[in-house]
N, C-alpha and C positions, 0 to 999 in steps of 0.2 A: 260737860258731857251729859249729864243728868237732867238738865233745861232744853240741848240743841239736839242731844241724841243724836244721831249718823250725820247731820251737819257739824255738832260740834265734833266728832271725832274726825273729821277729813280735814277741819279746820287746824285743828290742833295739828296733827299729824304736817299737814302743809308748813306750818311753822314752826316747826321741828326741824324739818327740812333748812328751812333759811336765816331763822335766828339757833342758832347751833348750841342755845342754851337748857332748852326743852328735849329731855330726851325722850325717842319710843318706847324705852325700857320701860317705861310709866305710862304712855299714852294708854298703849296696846294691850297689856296686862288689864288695866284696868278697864279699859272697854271689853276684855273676854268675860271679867268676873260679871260685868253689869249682864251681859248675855247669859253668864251662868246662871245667874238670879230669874232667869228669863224675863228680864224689864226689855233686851234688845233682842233679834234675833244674831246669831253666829254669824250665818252668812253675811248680811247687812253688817256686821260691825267689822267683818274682814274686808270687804268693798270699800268700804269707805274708808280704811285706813291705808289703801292698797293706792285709792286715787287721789286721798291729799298727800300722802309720799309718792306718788309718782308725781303728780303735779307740782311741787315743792322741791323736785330733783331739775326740775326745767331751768330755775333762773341762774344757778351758781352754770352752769354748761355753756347760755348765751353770752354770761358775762366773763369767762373765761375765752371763749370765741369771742367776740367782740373787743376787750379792753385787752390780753395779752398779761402776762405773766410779772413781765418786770415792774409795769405802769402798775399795774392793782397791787402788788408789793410794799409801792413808794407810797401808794394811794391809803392802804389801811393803816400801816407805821407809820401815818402822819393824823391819825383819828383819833388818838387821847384812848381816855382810859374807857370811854365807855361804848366804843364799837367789841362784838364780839369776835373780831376775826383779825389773827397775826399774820405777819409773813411766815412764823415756824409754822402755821396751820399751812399755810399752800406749800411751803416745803415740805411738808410730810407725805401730802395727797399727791405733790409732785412724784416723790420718792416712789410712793406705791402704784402709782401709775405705771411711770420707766418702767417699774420690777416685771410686773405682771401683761403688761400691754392692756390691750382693750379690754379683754377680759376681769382687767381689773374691778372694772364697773362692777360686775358681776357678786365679783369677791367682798369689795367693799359695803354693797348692799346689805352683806348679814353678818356683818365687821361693827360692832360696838366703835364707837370713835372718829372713825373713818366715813359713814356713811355719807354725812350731808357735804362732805367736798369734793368726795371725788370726781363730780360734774368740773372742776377746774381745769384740772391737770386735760381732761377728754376738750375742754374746747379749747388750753391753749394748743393741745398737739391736732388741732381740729379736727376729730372723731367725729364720722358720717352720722349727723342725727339716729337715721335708722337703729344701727347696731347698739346705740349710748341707748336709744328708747329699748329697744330688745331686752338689752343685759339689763336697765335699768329695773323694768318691768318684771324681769324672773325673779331677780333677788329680791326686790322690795317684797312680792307675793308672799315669796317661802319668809321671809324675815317675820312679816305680819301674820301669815298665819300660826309660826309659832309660838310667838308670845299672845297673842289673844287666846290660842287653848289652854298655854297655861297659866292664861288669868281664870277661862272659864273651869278648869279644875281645880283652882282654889276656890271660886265663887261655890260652886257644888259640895266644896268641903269648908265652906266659912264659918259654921258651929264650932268645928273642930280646933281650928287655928285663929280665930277673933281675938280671945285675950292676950294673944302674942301681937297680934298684928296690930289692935289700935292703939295700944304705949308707942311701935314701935313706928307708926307715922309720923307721931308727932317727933319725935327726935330723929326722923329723917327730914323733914318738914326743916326741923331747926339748923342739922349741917348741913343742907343746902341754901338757907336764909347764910349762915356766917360762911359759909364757902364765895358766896357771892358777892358778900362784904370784902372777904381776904383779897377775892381776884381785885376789886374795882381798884382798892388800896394798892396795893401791889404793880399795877398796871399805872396810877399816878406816880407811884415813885421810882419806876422807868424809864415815866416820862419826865420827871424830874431832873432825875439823874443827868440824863443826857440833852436837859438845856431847850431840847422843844423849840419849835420856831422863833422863839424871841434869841436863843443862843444864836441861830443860825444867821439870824438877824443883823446879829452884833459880829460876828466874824466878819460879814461879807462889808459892814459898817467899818470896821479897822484895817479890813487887808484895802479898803478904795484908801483911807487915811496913811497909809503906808505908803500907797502907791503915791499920791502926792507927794 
């Protein structure tokens, strides 16, 4: 962010979007404080968080539209430990979908958790581009502009709050490094557990043997 400036925050923000591991709670805050500092302007850092989350809300909707719900299901529970997306992640965004209808878009946009999928559930129930750009484009707005002011109101007050805040990066810094360890682990021995294509292998190996 500090080297690409308004490029690197649409970039980031865009990959927030589609690696589901970067969240905005961080992107965005910390582009309002750099604007607080006045190294960026406001407006510019709300733009361009506005157009890499909306452009980053595009591919989960065509591949939702396009490949269908069951097939990307069978597709990512057969990816191992180190794809970031399950089938409970599209049951969820499914769930909230159904609940709310298209409007969900909406909701989800300024929904902590929810954000970067609910483009699935809108293309497998194939939600008219149009209305998915609409709702996608309100909520992203209002989402990004409120965390970037209240990053720029910490930046304006960062005298005040620095001795708390940079111990407490770094051991946010550090449960996000072993959180990310726990998932990767965690997610091997799931797929452990349950044998992984070489089990499936070997079934389909003894039921032909059987059938002899």
């Amino acid at each position: 962010m500090g080297s690409l400036g308004y490029v690197g925050i649409a970039l980031l923000m865009l990959i927030e979007n589609i690696v589901v591991f970067i969240p905005s709670e961080l992107i965005m805050p910390l582009a309002g404080f750099v604007a607080g500092q006045g190294r960026l302007s406001f407006v510019g850092v709300v733009l361009a968080g506005w157009i890499g989350s909306l452009a980053g809300a595009m591919p989960w909707y065509f591949v939702g539209l396009t490949i269908g719900e069951e097939r990307l299901k069978e597709w990512v529970d057969r990816r191992g430990a180190w794809f970031p997306l399950r089938g409970r992640d599209i049951d969820r965004a499914t769930h909230w979908f159904d609940r709310h209808g298209h409007f969900a878009v909406f909701l989800a946009r300024i929904t902590p958790g929810i954000r970067p999928l609910i483009g699935l559930p809108a293309g497998f129930d194939r939600m008219p581009f149009a209305p998915f750009l609409f709702y996608s484009a309100l909520g992203t707005g209002i989402w990004v502009v409120a965390l970037a002011y209240a990053g720029r109101t910490l930046g304006r007050h960062y005298d005040k709050v620095s001795k708390v805040l940079e111990p407490a990066t770094w051991i946010i810094i550090g449960a996000l490094v072993v959180a990310a360890m726990v998932a990767v682990v965690r997610r091997g021995q799931e797929r452990t557990r349950s044998g992984g294509p070489g089990r499936r292998l070997r079934e389909m190996g003894s039921g032909k043997r059987r059938g002899l």
